[in-house]
Biopython code that builds the backbone (N, CA, C, O; Angstrom):
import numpy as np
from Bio.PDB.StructureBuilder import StructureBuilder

atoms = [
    (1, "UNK", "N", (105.235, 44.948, -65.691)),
    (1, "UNK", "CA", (104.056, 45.784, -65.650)),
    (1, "UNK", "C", (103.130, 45.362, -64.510)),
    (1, "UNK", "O", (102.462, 46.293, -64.061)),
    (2, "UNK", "N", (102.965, 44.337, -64.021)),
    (2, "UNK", "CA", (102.061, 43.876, -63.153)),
    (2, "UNK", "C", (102.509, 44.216, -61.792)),
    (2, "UNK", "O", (101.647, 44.490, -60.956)),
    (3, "UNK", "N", (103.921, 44.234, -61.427)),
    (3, "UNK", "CA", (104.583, 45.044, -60.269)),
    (3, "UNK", "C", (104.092, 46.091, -60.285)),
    (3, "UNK", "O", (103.711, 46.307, -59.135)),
    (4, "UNK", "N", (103.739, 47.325, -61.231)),
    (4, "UNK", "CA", (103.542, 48.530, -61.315)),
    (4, "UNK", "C", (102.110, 48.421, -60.806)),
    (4, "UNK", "O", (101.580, 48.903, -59.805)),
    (5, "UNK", "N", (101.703, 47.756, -61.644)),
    (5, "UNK", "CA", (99.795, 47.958, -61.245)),
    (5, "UNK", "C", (99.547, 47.383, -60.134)),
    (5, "UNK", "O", (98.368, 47.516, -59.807)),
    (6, "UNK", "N", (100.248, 46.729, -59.332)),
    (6, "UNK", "CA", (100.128, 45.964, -58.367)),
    (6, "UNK", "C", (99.994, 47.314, -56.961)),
    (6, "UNK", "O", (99.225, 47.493, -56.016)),
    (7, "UNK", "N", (101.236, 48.044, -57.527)),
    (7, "UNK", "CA", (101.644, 49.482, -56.558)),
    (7, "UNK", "C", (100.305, 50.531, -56.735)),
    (7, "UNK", "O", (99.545, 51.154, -55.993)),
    (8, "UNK", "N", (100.470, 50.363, -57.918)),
    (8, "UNK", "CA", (99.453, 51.745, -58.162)),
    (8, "UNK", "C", (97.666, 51.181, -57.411)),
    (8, "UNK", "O", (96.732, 51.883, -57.798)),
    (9, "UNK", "N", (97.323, 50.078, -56.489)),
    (9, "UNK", "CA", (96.021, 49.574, -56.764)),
    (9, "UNK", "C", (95.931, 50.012, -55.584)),
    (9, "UNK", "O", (94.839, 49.923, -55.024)),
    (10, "UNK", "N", (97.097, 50.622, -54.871)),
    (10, "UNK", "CA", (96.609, 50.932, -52.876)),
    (10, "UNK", "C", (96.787, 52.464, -52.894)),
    (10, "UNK", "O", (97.687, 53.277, -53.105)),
    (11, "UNK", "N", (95.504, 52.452, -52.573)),
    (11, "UNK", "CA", (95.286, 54.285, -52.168)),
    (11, "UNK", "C", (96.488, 55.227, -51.776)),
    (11, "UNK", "O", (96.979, 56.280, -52.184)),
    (12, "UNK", "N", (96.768, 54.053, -50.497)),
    (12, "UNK", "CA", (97.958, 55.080, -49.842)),
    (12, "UNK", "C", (99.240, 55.176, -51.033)),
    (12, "UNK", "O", (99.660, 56.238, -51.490)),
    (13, "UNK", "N", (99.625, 54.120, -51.321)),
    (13, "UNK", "CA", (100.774, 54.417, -52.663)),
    (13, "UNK", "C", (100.420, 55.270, -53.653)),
    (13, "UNK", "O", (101.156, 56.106, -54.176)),
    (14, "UNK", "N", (99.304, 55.054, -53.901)),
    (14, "UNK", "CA", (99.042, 56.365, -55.105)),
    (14, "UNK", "C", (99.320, 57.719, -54.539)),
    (14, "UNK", "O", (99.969, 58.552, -55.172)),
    (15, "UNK", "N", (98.668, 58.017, -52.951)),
    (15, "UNK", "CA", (98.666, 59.031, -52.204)),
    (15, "UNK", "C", (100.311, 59.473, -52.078)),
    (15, "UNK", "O", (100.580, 60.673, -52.022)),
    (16, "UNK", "N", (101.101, 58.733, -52.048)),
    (16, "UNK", "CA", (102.900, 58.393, -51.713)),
    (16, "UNK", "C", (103.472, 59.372, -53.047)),
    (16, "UNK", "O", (104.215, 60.333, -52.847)),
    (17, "UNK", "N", (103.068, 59.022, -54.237)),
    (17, "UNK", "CA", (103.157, 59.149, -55.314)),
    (17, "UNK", "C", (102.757, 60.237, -55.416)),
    (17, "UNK", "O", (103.758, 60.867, -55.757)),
    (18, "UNK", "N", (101.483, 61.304, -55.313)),
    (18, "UNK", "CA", (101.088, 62.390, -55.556)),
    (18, "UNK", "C", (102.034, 63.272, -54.633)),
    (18, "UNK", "O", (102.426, 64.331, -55.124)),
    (19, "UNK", "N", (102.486, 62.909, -53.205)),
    (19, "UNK", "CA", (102.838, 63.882, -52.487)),
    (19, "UNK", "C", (104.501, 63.999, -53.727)),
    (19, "UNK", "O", (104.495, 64.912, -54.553)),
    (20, "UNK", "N", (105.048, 63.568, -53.708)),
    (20, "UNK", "CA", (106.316, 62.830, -54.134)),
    (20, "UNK", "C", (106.015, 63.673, -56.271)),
    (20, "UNK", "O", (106.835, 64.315, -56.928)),
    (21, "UNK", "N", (105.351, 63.478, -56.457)),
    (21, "UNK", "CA", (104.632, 64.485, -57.423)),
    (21, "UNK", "C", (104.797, 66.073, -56.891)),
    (21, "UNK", "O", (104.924, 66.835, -57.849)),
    (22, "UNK", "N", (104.815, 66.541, -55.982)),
    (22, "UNK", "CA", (104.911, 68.180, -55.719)),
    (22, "UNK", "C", (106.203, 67.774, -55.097)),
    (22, "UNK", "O", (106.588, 67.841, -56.265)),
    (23, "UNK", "N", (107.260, 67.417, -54.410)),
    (23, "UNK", "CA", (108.212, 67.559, -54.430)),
    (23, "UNK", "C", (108.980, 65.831, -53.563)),
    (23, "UNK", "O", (108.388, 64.943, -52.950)),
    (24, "UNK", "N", (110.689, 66.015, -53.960)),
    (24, "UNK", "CA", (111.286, 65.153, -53.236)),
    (24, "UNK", "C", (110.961, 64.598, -51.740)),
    (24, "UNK", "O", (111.654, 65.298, -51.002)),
    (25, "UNK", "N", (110.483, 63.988, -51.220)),
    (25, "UNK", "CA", (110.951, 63.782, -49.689)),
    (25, "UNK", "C", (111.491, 62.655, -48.795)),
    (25, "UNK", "O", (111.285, 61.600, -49.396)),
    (26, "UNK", "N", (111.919, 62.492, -47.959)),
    (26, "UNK", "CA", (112.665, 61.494, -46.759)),
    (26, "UNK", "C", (111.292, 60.936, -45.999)),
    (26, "UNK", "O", (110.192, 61.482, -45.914)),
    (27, "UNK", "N", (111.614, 60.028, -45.628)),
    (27, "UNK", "CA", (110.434, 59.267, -44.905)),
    (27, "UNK", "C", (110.110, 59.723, -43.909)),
    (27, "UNK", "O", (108.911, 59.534, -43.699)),
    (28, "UNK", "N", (110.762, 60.419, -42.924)),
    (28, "UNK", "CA", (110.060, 61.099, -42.072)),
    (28, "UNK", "C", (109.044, 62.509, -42.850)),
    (28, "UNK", "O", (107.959, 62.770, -42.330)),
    (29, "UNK", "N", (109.454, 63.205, -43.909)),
    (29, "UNK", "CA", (108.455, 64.016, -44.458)),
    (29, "UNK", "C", (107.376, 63.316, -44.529)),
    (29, "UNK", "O", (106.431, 63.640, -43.810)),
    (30, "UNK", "N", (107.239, 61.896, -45.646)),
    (30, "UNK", "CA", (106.277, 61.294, -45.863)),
    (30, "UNK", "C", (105.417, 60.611, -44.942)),
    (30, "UNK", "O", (104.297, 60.225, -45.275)),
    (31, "UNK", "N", (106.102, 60.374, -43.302)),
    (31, "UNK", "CA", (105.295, 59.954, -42.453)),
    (31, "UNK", "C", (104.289, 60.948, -42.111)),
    (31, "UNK", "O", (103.142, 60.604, -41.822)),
    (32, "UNK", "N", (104.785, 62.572, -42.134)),
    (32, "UNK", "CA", (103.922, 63.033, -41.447)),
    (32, "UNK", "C", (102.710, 63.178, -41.875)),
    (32, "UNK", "O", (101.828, 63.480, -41.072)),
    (33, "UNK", "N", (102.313, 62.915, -43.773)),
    (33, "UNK", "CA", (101.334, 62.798, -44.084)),
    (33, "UNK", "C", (99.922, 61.629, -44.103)),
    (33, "UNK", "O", (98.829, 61.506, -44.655)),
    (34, "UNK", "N", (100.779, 60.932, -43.124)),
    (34, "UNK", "CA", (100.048, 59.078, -42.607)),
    (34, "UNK", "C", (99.768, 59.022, -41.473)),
    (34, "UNK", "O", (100.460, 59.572, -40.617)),
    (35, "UNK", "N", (98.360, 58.142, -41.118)),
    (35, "UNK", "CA", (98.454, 58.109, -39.507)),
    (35, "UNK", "C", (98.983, 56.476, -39.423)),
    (35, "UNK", "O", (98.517, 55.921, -38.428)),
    (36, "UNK", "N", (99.669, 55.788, -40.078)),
    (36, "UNK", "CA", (99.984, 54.793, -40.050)),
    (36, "UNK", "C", (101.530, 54.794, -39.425)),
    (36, "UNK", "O", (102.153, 55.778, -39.025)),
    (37, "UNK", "N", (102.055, 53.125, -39.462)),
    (37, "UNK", "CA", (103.278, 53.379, -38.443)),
    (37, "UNK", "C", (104.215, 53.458, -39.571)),
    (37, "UNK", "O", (103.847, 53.327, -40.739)),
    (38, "UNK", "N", (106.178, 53.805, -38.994)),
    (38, "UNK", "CA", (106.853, 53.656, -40.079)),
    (38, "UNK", "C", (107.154, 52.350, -41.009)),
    (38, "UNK", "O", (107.563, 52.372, -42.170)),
    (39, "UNK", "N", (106.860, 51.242, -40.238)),
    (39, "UNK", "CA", (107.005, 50.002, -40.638)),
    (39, "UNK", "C", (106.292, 49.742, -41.881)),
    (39, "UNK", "O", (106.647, 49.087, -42.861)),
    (40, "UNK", "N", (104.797, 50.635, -41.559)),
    (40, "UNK", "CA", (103.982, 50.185, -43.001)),
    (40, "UNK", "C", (104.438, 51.480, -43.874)),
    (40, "UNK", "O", (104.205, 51.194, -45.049)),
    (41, "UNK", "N", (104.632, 51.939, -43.843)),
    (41, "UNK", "CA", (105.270, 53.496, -44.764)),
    (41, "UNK", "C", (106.340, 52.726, -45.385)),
    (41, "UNK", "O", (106.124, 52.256, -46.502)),
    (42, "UNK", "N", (107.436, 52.535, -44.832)),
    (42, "UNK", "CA", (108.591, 51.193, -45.020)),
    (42, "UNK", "C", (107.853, 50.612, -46.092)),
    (42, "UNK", "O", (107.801, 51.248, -47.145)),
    (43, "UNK", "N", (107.202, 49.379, -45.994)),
    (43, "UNK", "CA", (106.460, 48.482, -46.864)),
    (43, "UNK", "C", (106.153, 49.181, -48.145)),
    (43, "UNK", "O", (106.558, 48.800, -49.244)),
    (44, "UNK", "N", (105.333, 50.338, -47.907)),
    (44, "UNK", "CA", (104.780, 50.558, -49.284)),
    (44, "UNK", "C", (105.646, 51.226, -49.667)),
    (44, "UNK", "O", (105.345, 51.663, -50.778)),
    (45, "UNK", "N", (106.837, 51.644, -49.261)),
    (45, "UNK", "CA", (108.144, 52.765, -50.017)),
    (45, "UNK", "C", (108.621, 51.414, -50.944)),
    (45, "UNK", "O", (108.846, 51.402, -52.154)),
    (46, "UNK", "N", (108.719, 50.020, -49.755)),
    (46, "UNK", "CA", (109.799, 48.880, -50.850)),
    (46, "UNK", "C", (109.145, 48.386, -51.792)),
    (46, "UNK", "O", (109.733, 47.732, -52.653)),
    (47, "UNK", "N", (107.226, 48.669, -51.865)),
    (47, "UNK", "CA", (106.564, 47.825, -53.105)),
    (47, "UNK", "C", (106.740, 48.985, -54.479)),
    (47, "UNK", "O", (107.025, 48.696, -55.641)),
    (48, "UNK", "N", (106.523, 50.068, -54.022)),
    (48, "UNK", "CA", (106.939, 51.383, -54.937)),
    (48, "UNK", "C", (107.970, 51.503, -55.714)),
    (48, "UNK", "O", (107.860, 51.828, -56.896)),
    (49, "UNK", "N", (109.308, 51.206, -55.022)),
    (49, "UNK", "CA", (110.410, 50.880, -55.058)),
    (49, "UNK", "C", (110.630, 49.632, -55.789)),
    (49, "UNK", "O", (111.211, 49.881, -56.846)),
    (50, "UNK", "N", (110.407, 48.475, -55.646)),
    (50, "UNK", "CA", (110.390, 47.254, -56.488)),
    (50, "UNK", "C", (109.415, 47.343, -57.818)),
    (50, "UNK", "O", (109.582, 46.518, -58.716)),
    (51, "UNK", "N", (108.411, 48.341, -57.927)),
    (51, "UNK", "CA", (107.528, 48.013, -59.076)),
    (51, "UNK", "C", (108.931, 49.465, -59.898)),
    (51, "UNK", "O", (108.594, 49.712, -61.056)),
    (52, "UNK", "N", (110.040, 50.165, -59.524)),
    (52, "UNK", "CA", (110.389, 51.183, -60.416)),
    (52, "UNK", "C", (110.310, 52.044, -60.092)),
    (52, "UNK", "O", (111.276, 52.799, -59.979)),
    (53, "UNK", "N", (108.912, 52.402, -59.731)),
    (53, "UNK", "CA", (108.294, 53.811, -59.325)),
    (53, "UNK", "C", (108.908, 54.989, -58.804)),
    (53, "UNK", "O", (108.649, 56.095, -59.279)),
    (54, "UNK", "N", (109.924, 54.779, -57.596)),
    (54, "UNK", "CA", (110.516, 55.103, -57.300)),
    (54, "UNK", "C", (112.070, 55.284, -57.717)),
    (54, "UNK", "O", (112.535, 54.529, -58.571)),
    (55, "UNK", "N", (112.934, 56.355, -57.076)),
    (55, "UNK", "CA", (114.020, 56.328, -56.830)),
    (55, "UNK", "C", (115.055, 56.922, -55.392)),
    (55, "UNK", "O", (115.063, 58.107, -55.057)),
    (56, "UNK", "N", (115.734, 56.017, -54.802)),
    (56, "UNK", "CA", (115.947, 56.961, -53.516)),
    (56, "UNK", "C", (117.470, 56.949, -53.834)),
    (56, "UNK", "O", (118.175, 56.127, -54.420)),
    (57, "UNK", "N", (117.784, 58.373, -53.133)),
    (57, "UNK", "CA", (119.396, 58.709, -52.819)),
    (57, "UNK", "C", (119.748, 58.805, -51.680)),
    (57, "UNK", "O", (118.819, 59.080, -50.921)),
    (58, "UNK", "N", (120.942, 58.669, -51.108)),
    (58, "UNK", "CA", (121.057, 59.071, -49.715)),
    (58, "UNK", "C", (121.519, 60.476, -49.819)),
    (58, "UNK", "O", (122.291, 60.797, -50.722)),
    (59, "UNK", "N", (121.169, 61.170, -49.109)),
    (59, "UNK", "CA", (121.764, 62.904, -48.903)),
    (59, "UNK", "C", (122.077, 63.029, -47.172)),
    (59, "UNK", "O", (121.203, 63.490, -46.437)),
    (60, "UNK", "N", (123.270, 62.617, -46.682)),
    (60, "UNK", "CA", (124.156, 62.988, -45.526)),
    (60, "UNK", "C", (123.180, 61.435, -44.677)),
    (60, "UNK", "O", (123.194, 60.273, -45.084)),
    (61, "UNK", "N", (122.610, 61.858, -43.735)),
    (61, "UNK", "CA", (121.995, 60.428, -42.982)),
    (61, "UNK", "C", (120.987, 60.107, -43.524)),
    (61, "UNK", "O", (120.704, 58.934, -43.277)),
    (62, "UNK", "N", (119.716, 61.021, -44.693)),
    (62, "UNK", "CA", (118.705, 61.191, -44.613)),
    (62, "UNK", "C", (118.589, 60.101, -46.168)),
    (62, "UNK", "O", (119.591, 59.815, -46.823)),
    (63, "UNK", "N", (117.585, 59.761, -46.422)),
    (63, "UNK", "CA", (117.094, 58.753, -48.040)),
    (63, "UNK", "C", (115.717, 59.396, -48.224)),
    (63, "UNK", "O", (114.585, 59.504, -47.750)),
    (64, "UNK", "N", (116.453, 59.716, -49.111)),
    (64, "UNK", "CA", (115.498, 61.225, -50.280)),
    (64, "UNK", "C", (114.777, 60.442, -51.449)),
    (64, "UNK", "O", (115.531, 60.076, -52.351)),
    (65, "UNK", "N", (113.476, 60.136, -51.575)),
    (65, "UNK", "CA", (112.582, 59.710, -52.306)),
    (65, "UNK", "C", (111.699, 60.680, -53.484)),
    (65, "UNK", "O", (111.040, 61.654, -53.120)),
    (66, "UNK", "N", (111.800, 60.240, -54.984)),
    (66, "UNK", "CA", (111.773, 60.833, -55.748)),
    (66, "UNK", "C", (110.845, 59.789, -57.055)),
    (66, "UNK", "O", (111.264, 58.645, -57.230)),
    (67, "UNK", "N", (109.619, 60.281, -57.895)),
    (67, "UNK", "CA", (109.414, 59.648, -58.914)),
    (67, "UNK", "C", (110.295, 59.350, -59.783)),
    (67, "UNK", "O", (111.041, 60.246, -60.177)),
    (68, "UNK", "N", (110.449, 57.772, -60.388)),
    (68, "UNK", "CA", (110.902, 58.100, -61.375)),
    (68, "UNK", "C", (110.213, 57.915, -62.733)),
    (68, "UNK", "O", (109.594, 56.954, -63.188)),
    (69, "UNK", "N", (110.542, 59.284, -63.317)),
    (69, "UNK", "CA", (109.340, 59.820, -63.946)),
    (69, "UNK", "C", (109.432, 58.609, -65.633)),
    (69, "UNK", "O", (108.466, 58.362, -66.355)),
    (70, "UNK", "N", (110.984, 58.040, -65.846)),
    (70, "UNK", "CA", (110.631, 56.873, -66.970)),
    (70, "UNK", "C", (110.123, 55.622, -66.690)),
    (70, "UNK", "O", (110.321, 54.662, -67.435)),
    (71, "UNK", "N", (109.355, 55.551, -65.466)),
    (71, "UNK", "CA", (108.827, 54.442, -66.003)),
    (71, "UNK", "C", (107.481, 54.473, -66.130)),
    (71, "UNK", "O", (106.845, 53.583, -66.695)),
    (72, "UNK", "N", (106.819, 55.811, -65.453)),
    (72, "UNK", "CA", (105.621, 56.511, -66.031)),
    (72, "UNK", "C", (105.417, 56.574, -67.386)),
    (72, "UNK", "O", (104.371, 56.255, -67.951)),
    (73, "UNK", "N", (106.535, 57.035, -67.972)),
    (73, "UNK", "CA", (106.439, 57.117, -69.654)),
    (73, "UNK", "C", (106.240, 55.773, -69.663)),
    (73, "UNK", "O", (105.089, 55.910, -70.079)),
    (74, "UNK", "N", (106.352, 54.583, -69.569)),
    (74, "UNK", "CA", (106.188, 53.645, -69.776)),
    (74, "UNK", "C", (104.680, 53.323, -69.563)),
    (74, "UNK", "O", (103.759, 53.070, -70.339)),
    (75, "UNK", "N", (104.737, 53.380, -68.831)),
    (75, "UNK", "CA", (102.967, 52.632, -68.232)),
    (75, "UNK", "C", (102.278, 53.983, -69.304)),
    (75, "UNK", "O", (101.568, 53.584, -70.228)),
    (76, "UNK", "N", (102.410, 54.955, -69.224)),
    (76, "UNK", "CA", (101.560, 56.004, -70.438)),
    (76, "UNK", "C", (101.597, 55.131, -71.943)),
    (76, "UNK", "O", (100.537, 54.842, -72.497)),
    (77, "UNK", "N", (102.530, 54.862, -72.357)),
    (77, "UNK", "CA", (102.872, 54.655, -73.315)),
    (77, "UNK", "C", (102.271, 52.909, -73.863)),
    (77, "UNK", "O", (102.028, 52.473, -74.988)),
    (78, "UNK", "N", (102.200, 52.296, -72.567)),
    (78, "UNK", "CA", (101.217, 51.083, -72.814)),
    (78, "UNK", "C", (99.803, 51.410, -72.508)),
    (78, "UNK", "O", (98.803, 51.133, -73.170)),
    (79, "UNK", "N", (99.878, 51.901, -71.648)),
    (79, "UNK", "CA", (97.982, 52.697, -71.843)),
    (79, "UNK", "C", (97.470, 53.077, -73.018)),
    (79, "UNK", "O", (96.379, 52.725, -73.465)),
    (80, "UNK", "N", (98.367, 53.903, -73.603)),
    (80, "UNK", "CA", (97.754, 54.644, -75.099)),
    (80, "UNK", "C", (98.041, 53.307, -76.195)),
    (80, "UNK", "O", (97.160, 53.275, -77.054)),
    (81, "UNK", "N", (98.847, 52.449, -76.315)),
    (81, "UNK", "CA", (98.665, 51.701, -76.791)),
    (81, "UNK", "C", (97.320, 50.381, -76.658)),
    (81, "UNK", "O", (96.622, 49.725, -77.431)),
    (82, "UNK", "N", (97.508, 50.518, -75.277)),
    (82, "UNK", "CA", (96.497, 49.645, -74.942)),
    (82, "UNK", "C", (94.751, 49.838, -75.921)),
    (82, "UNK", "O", (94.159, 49.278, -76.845)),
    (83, "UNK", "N", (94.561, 50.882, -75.059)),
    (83, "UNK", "CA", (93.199, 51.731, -75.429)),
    (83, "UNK", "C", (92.961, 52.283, -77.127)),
    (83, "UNK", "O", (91.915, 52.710, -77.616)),
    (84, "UNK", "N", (94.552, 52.076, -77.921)),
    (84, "UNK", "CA", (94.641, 52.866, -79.101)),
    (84, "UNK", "C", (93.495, 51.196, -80.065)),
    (84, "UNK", "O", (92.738, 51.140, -81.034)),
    (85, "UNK", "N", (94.034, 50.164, -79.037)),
    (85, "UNK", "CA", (93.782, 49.035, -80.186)),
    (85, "UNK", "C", (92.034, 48.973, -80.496)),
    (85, "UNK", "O", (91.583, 48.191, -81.333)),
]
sb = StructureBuilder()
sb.init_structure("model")
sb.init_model(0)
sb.init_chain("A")
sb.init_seg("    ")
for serial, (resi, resn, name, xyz) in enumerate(atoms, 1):
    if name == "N":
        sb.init_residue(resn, " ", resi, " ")
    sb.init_atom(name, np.array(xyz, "f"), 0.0, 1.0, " ", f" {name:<3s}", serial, name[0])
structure = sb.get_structure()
C-alpha cells in the first residue's frame, strides 16, 4: 500500500492516471500531454508500474499502457475500511 500512495502523491502521476482513465495509451500519446522529457515520463510510468497501478502490453513495436482497475478496488476498499472505523 505505501508503493501505491507513494505514486498517487505526484500530480503528474495522478495526471498519467486520469488521462489513462479516458482511454489506453503508448508513451508517445502520453508524452504529448507533458512538457517534460521522455526519461521523466519513463520514471513515473516505472513508479506507477511498480506501485500495480498500471498494466502494459506490447501491441506490434508500440507498449500500450492501461489502469489496472484491481488494485483500485483495493486501495477503495481500504479507504472505506479505513474511514468506516
Amino acid at each position: 500500500m505505501d508503493l501505491i500512495f507513494k505514486a498517487l502523491s505526484d500530480p503528474n502521476r495522478r495526471k498519467i492516471l486520469d488521462l489513462l482513465r479516458k482511454k489506453d495509451m503508448s508513451v508517445s500519446e502520453l508524452q504529448s500531454h507533458f512538457n517534460f522529457t521522455q526519461a521523466s515520463l519513463s520514471h513515473h510510468l516505472d513508479i506507477l508500474k511498480r506501485a500495480q497501478l498500471l498494466t502494459v502490453e506490447r501491441q506490434g513495436q508500440f507498449m500500450i499502457y492501461s489502469l489496472n482497475l484491481s488494485v483500485f478496488e483495493s486501495v477503495v476498499k481500504f479507504l472505506f475500511n479505513f474511514f468506516k472505523e
